[in-house]
N, C-alpha and C positions, 0 to 999 in steps of 0.2 A: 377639366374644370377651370373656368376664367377666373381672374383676380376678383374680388368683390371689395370697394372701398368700405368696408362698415362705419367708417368714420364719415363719410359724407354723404349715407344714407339717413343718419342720424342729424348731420349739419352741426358738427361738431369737429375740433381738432386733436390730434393724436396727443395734444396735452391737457386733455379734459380729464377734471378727476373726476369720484366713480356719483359724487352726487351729483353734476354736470350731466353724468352718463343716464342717471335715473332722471333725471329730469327730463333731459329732451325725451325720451324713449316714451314717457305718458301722454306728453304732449304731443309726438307724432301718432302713436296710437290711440288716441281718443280720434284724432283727426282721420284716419287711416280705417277704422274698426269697422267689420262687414255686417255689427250689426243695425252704424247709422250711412253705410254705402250698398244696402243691398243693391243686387245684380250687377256690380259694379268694378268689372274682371280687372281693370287696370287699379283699383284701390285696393281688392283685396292680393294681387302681386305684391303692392306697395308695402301691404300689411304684414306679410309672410316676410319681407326683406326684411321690415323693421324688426321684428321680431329676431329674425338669425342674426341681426348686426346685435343687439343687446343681450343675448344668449354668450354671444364672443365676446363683447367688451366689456362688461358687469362683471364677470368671471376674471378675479385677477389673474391667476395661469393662463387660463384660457386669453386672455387676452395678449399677453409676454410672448404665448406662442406664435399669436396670428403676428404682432410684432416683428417677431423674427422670420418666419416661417410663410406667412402669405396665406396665401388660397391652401395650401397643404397643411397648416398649422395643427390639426387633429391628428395627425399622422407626426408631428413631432418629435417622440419619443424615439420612433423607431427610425425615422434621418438621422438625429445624431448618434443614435448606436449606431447605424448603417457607415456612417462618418468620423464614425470614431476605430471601426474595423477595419476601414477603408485605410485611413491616417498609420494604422497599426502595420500595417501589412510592408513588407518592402519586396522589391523589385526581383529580389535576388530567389524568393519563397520557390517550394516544388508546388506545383498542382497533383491530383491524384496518381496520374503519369509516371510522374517523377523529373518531368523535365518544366522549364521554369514558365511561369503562366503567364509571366510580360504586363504585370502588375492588374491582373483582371480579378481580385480578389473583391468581389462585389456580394451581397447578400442578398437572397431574392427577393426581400422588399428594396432594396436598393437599384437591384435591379429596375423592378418594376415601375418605380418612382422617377428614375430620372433614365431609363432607355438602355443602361448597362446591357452587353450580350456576353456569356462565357464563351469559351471555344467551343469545337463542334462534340467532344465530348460530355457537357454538361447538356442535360435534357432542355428545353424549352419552355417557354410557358409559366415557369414552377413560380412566378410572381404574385399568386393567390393566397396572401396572407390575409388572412380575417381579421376584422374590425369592428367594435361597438359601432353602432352609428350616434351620433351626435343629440346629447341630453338636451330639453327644452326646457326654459322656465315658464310661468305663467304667474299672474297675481290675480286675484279673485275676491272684491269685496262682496260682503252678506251686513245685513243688519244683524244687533242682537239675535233678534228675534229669529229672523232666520233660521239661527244653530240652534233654537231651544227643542226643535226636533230635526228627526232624519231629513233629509231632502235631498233632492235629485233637480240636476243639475245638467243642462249640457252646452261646453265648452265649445268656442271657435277657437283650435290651436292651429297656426300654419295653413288655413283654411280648410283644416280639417274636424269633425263635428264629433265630439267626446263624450260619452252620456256617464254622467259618474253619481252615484250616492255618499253625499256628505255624511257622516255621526254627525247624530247632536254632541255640544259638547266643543265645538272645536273650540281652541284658542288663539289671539288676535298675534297675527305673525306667526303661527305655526304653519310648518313644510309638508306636506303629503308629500309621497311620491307614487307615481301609477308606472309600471313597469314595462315597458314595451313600447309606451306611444310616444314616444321619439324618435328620430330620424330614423329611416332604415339604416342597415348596416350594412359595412363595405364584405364584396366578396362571401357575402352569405352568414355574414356576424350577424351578432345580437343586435335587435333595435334598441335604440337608446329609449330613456326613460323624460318620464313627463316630473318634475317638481312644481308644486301648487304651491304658494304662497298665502296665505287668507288674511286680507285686511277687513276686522269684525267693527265697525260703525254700532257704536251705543248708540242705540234709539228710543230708549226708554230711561224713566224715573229711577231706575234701580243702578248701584253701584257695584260691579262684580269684582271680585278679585279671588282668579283660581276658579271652582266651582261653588263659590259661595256668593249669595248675591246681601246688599246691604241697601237699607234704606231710613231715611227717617222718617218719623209719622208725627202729627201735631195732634193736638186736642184740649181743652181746655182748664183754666185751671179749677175750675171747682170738679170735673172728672176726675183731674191728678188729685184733688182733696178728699171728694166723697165716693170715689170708685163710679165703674159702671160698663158698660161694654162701648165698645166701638169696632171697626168695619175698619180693614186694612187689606190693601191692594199688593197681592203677589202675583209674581209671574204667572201661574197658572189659574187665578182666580182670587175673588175676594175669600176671607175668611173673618170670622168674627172672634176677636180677642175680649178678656173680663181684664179691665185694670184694675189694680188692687187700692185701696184705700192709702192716702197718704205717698204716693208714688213720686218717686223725684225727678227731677228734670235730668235726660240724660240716662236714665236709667236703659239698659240693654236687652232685650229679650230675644231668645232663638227659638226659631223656628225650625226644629231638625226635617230635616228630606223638602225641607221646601225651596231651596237652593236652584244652583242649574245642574244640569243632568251631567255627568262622569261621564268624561269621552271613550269611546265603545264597551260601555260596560253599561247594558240596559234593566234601567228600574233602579239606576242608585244617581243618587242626586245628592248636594251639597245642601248647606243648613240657610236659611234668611238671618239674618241680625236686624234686628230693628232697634233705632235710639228715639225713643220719647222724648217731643220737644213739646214742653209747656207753652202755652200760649198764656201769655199776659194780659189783661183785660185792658183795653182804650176807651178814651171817651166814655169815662165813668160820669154816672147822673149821680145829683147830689144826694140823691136815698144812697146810691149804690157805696158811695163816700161816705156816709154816714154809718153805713154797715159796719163797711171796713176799719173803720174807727173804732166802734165798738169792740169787734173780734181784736184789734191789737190792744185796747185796752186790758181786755180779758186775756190775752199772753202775755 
């Protein structure tokens, strides 16, 4: 496996911090993305690179390793063990034998990493240590609306094509993980895994917070005086509310299950709140003045 710069695929330098790091990575992938390059086998390379460079640098560990480590940096952990059994070991040791091994005290991933050979009595080969392959991230905007039901989805990760079903429900910055569709894995490991990321764009007049949506309604003031019905727009349709006689500005009303729907938990939904805002009357005519005189006379 070659050296891969991730830092100058990115166009960035080894002292970028991690918002530098988010940054360019949008910016070359908006640029890069196979869905405004179709057929377009050197952009989507391009796209697949960007993407394994910000999987490695976003990832503070992941990143300390490539740092030190290089192209092998996934395999980290078991270098410096490998290096630290290595370091351990002295010259003088017995091999199984019993006679002295001439400091070949190497582990078989150590071996197999940097070309190590035992003597002719250790088997061959034995450098088949299994590995995760390597976790992808991904980010995925939706509208509101979008999540307010199930939907179905399919990803370009690595320029590979992912068909997944979202719940309603999700939440803005919330992580999925889908198991498996990440990188293969070394020597016959586990593939590594996919993390979703969900950036939810409010599109609509309604204020959520949790599964609860919020809104306000206006109407006027001889309605807040003398009652009456009015027409108010939720998520999933209008409904017709009775205002009560004398109602205050401000006042709160819930609408229980009218909310957004409970992530994977189907048929349960959060509550609406709605807050009455009075509307004040403008450009009164002199009758309408003369009314109103009247009425405060009489209070």
């Amino acid at each position: 496996m070659d050296y891969i710069d991730y830092y100058k695929i990115l166009g960035i330098d080894k002292s970028a911090k991690e918002a530098d790091i988010k940054k360019a990575y949008r910016k070359m992938a908006r640029k890069y993305h196979p869905d405004l390059n179709p057929n377009d086998k050197d952009a989507e390379k391009k796209f697949k690179q960007i993407n394994e460079a910000n999987e490695v640098l976003s990832h503070k560990e992941n990143r300390k390793k490539y740092d030190k480590h290089g192209k092998d940096w996934k395999h980290a952990d078991d270098i410096e063990r490998a290096q630290r059994q290595q370091g351990s070991s002295t010259r003088g040791s017995q091999n199984y034998s019993g006679q002295p091994n001439s400091g070949e005290d190497f582990s078989d991933f150590f071996e197999s990493m940097f070309g190590g050979q035992r003597n002719s009595g250790y088997s061959q080969g034995r450098g088949n240590t299994q590995f995760k392959g390597q976790d992808f991230n991904a980010e995925l905007q939706l509208n509101l609306t979008d999540v307010y039901t199930k939907e179905a989805q399919v990803l370009t990760v690595n320029g590979k094509k992912i068909r997944l079903t979202i719940p309603a429900g999700i939440e803005n910055e919330q992580v999925i993980k889908i198991t498996g569709k990440g990188s293969p894995g070394v020597n016959g490991g586990p593939n590594g895994d996919l993390f979703i990321k969900f950036n939810i764009v409010n599109n609509t007049k309604f204020k959520r917070y949790g599964n609860d949506l919020h809104a306000d309604v206006d109407f006027d003031l001889y309605t807040s005086l003398l009652g009456g019905d009015i027409m108010v727009d939720t998520f999933s349709g209008k409904v017709k509310l009775k205002v009560a006689p004398e109602t205050q500005n401000d006042t709160k009303v819930k609408l229980k299950g009218k909310g957004f729907p409970v992530y994977k938990k189907d048929d349960q939904f959060g509550d609406f709140i709605i807050t009455y805002c009075i509307n004040t009357p403008k450009n009164l005519t002199d009758k309408e003045k003369e009314l109103f005189s009247e009425l405060q006379k009489l209070r």
